[in-house]
C-alpha positions as a Markdown table, in Angstrom:
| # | Residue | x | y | z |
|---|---|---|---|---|
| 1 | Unk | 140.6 | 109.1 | 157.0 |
| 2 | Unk | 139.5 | 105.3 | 156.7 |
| 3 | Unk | 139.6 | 103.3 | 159.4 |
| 4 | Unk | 140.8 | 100.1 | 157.3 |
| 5 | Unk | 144.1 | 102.1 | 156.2 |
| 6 | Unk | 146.9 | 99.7 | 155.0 |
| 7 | Unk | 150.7 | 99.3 | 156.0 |
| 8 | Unk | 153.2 | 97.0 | 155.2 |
| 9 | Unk | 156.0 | 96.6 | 156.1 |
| 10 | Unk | 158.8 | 94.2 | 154.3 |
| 11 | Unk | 161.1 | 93.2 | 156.5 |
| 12 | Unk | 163.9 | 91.0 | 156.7 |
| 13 | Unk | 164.6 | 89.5 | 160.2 |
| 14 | Unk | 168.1 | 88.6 | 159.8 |
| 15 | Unk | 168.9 | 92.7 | 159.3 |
| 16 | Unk | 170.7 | 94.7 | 161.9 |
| 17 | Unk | 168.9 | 97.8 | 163.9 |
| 18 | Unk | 170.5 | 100.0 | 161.3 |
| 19 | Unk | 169.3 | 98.5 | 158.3 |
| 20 | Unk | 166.1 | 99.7 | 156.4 |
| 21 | Unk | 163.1 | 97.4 | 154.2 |
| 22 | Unk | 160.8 | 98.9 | 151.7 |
| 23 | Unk | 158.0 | 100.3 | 153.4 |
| 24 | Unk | 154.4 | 100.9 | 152.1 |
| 25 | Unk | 151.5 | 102.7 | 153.1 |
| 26 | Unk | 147.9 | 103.4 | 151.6 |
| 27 | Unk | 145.2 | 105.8 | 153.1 |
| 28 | Unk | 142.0 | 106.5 | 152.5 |
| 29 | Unk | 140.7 | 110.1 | 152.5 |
| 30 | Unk | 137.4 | 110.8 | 151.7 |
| 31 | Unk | 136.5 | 109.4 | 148.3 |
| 32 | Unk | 140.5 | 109.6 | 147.8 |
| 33 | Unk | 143.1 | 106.9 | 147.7 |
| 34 | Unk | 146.8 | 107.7 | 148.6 |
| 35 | Unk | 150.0 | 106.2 | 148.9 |
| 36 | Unk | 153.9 | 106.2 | 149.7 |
| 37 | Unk | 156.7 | 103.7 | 149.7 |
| 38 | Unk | 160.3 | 103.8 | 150.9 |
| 39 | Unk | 163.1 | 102.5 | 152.5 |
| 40 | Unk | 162.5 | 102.9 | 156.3 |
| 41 | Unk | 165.0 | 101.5 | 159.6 |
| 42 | Unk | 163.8 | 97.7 | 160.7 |
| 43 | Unk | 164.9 | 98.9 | 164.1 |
| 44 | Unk | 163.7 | 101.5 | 166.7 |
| 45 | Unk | 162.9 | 104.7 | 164.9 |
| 46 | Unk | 162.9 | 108.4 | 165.3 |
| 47 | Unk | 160.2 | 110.6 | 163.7 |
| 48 | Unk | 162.6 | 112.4 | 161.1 |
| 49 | Unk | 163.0 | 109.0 | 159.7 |
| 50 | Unk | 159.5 | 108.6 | 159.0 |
| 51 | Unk | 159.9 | 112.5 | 157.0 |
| 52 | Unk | 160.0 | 111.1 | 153.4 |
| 53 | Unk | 156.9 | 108.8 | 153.7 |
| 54 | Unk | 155.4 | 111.7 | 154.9 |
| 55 | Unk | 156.4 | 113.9 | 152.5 |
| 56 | Unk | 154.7 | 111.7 | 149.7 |
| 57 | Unk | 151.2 | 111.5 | 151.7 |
| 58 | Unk | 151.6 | 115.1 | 152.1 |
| 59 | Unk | 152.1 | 116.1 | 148.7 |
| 60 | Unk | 149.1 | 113.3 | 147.3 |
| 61 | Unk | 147.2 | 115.4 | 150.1 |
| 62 | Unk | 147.4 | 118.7 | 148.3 |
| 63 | Unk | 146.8 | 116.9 | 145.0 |
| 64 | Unk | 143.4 | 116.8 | 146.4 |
| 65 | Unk | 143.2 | 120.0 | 146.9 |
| 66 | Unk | 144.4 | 121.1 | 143.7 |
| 67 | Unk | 141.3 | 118.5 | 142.2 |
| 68 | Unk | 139.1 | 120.3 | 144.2 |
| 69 | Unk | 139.9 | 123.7 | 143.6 |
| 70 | Unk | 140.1 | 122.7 | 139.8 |
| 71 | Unk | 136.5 | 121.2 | 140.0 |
| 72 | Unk | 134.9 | 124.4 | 141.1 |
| 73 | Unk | 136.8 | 126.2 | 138.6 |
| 74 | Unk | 139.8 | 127.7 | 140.4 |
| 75 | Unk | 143.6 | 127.7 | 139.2 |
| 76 | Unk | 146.6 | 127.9 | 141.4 |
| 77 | Unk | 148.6 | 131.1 | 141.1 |
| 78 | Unk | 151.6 | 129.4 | 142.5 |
| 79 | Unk | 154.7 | 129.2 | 140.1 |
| 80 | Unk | 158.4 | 128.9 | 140.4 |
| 81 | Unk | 159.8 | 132.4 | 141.0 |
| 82 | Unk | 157.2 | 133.5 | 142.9 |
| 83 | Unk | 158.6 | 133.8 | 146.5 |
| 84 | Unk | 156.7 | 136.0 | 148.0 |
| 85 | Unk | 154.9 | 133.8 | 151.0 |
| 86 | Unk | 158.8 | 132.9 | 151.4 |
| 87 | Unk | 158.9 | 135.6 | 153.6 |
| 88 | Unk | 156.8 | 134.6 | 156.0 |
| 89 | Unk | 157.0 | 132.8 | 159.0 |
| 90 | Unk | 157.3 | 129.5 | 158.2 |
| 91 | Unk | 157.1 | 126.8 | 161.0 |
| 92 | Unk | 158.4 | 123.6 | 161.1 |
| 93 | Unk | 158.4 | 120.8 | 163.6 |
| 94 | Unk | 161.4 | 120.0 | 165.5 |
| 95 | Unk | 162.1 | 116.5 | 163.1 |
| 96 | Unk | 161.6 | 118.4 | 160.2 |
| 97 | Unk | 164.3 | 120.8 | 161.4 |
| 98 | Unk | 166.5 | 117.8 | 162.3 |
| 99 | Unk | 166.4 | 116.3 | 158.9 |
| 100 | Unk | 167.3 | 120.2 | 157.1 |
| 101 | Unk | 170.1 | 120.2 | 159.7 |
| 102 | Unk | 171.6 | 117.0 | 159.1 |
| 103 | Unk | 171.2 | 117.8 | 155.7 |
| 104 | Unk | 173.1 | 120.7 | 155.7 |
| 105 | Unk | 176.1 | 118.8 | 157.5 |
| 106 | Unk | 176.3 | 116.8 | 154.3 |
| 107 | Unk | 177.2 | 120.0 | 152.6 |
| 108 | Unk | 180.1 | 121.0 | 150.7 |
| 109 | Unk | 181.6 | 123.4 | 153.5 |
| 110 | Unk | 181.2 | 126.7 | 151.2 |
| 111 | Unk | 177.8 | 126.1 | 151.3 |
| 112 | Unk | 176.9 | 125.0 | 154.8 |
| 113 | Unk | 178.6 | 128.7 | 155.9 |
| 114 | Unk | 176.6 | 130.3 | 152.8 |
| 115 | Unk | 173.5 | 128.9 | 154.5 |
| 116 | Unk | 174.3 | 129.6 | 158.1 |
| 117 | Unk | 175.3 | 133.1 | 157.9 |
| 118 | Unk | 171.4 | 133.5 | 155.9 |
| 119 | Unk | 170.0 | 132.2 | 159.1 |
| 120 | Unk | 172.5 | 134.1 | 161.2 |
| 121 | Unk | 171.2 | 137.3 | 159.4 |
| 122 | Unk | 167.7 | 136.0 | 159.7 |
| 123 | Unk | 168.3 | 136.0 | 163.6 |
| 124 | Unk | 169.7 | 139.2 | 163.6 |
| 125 | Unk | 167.3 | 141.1 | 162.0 |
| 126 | Unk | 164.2 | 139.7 | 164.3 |
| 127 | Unk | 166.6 | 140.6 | 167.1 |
| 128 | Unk | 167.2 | 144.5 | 165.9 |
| 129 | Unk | 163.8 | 144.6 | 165.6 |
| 130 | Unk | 162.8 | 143.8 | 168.7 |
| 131 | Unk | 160.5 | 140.9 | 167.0 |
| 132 | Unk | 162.9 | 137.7 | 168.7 |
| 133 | Unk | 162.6 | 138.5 | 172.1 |
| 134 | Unk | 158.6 | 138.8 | 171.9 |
| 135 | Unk | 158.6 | 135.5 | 170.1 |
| 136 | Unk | 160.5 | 134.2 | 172.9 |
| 137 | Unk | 157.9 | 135.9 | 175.4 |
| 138 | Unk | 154.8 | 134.3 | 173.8 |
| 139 | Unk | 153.0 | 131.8 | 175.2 |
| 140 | Unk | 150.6 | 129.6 | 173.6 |
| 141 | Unk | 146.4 | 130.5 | 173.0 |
| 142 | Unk | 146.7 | 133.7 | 172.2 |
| 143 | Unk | 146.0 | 134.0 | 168.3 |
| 144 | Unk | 145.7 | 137.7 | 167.9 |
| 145 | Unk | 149.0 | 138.2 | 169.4 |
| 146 | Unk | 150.7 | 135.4 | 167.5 |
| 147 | Unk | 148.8 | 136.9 | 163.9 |
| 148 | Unk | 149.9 | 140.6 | 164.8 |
| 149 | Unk | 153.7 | 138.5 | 165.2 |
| 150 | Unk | 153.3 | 136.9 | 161.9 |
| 151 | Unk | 152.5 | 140.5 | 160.2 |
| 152 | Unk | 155.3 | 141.7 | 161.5 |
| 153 | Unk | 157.4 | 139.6 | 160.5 |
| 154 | Unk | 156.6 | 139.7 | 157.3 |
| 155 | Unk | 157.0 | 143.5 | 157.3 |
| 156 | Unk | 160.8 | 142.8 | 158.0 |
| 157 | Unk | 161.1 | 141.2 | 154.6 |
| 158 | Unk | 163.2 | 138.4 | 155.5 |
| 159 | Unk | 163.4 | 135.7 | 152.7 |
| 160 | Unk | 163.8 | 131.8 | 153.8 |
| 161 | Unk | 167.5 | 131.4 | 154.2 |
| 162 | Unk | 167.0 | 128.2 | 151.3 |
| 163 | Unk | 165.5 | 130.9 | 149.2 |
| 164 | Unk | 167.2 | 131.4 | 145.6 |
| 165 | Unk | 166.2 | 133.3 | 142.8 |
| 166 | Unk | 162.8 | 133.7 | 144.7 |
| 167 | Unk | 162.6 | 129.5 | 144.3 |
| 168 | Unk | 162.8 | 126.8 | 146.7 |
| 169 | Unk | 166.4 | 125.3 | 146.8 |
| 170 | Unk | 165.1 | 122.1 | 148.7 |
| 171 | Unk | 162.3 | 121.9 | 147.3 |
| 172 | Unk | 161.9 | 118.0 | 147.6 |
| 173 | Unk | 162.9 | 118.4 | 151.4 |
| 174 | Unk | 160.5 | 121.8 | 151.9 |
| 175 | Unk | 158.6 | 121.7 | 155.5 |
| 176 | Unk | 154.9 | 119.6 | 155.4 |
| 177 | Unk | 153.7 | 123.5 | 156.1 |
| 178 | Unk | 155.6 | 124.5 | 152.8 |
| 179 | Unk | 153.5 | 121.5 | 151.2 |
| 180 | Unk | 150.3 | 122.5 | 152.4 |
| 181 | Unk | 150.1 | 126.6 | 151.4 |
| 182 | Unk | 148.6 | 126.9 | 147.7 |
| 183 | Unk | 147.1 | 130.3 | 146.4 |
| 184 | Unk | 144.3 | 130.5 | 143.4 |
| 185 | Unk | 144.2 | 134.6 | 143.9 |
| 186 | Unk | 146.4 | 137.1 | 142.0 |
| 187 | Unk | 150.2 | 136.4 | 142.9 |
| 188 | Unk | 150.0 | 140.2 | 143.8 |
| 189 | Unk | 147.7 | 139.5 | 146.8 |
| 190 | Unk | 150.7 | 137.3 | 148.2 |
| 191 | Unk | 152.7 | 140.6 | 148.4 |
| 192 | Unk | 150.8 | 141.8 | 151.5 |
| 193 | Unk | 149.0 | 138.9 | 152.9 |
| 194 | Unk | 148.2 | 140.0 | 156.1 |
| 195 | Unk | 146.3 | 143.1 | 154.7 |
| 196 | Unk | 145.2 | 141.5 | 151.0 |
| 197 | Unk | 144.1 | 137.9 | 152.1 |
| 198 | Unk | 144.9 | 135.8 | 149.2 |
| 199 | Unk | 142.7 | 132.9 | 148.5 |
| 200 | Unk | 143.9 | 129.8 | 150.1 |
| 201 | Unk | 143.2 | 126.5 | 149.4 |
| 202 | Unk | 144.2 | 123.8 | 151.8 |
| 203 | Unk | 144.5 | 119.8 | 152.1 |
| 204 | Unk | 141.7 | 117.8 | 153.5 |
| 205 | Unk | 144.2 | 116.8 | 156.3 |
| 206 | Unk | 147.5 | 118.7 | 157.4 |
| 207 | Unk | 150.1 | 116.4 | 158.4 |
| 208 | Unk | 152.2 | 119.6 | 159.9 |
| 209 | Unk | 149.2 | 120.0 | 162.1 |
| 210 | Unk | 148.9 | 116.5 | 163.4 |
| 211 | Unk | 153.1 | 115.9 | 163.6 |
| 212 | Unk | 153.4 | 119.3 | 166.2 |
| 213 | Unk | 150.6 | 117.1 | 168.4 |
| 214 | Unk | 152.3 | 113.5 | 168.1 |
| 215 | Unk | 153.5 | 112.1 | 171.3 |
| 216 | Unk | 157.1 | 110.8 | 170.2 |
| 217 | Unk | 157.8 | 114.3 | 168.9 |
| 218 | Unk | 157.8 | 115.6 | 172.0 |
| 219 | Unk | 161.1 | 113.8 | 174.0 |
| 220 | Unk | 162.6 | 115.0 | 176.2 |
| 221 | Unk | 166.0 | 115.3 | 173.8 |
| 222 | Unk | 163.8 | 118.1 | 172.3 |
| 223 | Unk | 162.4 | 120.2 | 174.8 |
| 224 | Unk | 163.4 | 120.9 | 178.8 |
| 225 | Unk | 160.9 | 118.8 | 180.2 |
| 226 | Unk | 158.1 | 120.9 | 179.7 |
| 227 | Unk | 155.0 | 120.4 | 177.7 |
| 228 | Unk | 155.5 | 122.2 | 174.2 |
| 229 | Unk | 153.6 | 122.4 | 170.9 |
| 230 | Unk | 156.6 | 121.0 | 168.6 |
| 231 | Unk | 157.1 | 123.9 | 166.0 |
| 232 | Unk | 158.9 | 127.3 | 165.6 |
| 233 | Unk | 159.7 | 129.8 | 163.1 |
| 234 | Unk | 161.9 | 128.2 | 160.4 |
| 235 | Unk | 164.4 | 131.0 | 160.7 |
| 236 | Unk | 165.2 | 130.1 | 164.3 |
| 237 | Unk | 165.9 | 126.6 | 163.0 |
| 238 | Unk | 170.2 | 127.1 | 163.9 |
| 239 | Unk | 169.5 | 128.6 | 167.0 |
| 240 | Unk | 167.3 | 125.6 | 167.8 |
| 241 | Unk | 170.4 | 123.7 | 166.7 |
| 242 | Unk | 172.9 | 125.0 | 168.4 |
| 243 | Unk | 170.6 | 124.2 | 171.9 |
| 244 | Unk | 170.1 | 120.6 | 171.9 |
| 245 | Unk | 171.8 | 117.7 | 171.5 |
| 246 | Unk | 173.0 | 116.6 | 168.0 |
| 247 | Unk | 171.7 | 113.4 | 168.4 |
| 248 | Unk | 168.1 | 112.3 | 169.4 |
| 249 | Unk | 167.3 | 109.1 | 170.6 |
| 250 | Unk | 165.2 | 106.9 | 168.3 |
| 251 | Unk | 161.5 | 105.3 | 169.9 |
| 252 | Unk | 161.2 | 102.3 | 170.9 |
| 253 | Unk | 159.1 | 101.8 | 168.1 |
| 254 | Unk | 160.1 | 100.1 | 164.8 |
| 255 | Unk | 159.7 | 102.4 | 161.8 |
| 256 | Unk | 156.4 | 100.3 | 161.0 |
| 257 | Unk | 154.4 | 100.9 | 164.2 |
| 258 | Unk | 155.7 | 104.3 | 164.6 |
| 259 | Unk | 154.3 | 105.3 | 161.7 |
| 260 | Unk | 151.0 | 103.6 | 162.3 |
| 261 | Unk | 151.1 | 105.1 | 165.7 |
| 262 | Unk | 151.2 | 108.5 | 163.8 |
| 263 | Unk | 148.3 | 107.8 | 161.9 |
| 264 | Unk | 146.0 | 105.9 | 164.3 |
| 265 | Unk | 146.2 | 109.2 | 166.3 |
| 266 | Unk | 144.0 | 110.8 | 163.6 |
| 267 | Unk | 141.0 | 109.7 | 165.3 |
| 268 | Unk | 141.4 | 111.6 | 168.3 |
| 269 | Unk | 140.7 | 114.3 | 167.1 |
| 270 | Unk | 139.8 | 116.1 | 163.4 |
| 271 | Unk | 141.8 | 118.1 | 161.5 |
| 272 | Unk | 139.9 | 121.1 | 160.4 |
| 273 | Unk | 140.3 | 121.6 | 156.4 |
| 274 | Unk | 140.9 | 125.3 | 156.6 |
| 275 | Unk | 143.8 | 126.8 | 158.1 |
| 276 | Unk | 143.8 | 125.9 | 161.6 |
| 277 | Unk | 144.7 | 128.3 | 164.3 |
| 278 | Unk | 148.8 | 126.9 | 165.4 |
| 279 | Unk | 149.6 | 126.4 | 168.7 |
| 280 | Unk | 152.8 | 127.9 | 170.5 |
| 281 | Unk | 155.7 | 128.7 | 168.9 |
| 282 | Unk | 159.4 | 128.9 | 169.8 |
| 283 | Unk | 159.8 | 127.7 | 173.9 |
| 284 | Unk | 156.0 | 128.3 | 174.6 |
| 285 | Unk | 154.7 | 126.0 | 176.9 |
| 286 | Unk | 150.9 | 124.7 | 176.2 |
């Protein structure tokens, strides 16, 4: 990523903390250019505000990918209906679980309980199975154990609770992991990944990766004080919920330098481009 990335931020001073002022930001990756624009708060921030700029960036990220897959010849196998890699386990960051959340509290009622007794089922299942409580028993650094966890998982054939008709029903909100997973193998290689190996492509930089490492993800409204890598399986995203406060204190950052915060911290460390190995999962100390 370029050293002489641009942000701008257009705000007004007379608006209150609440308020928001179009936001824009262009990156350079590589031989790339990339950018997002939106309506972001003028006052202190939290990280889930900063979800839909990211969202943009991460999608003009796999874009790249696509280009490059395409110029040596490859297609993405990825189509609606196709939900097999829906079944497996999906991480997402805590923001990214507190903007599906408050999303779903916007629902018509029906359909809020429609989607909570999928995750409640979701839960279940991994619980029968003995599969939850060694989540909650793993700590972070040990990759074979957390592969051999996503395998069986997927053996347990649970879909995504937002799953429907084997399509994404929030789609435009989908997790930055969601985002970043393309295939250019046979769809039927997607059926047993764990055994088949699909083809893979990935973005030049994941933004899932770099978000679980951010500082300001990590309050202490989010975790019990201790050290954790911010992610867990997307299916435990209610019982997340259900254990923290509803509300999470915003930086004390505006949305403008939060977001450039987010992005200076690139240069600490790279981002490989295949799939890097994820750190802990659900209550796993680092």
């Amino acid at each position: 990523m370029s050293a002489q990335d641009d942000a701008r931020s257009k705000e007004d001073p007379a608006t209150s903390a609440e308020s928001t002022a179009p936001f824009e930001i262009s990156l350079g990756v590589g031989q790339y250019r990339i950018a997002a624009k939106g309506d972001l708060p003028t006052g202190p921030a939290r990280v889930v505000d900063l979800l839909p700029i990211l969202h943009q960036l991460s999608d003009a990220m796999t874009d790249i990918g696509i280009q490059e897959a395409t110029s040596d010849g490859k297609t993405i196998t990825c189509a609606p209906h196709c939900g097999a890699c829906c079944r497996q386990m999906v991480p997402i960051t805590y923001s990214e679980a507190r903007l599906l959340v408050e999303w779903m509290i916007d629902l018509p009622e029906e359909r809020r309980m429609e989607l909570m007794a999928r995750f409640d089922a979701a839960v279940a299942r991994m619980e029968e199975s003995g599969l939850l409580q060694r989540l909650h028993a793993y700590r972070h650094g040990d990759q074979d154990t957390l592969r051999q966890l996503g395998s069986d998982y997927f053996d347990l054939h649970i879909p995504c609770p937002f799953l429907e008709d084997e399509s994404c029903s929030i789609h435009p909100i989908r997790p930055l992991r969601c985002r970043d997973y393309l295939v250019t193998s046979s769809a039927e290689l997607c059926k047993s990944p764990y055994t088949s190996k699909p083809s893979v492509i990935w973005p030049p930089i994941s933004l899932f990766v770099k978000l679980i490492d951010f500082p300001p993800e990590m309050s202490a409204a989010n975790t019990d004080g201790s050290h954790v890598r911010q992610w867990f399986p997307m299916t435990l995203m209610m019982e997340w919920a259900r254990s923290v406060d509803a509300e999470v204190a915003p930086t004390q950052m505006s949305a403008g330098n939060l977001i450039n915060s987010f992005f200076a911290s690139f240069a600490e460390k790279p981002t490989p481009a295949e799939e890097p190995a994820p750190g802990g999962t659900f209550n796993s100390p680092s």
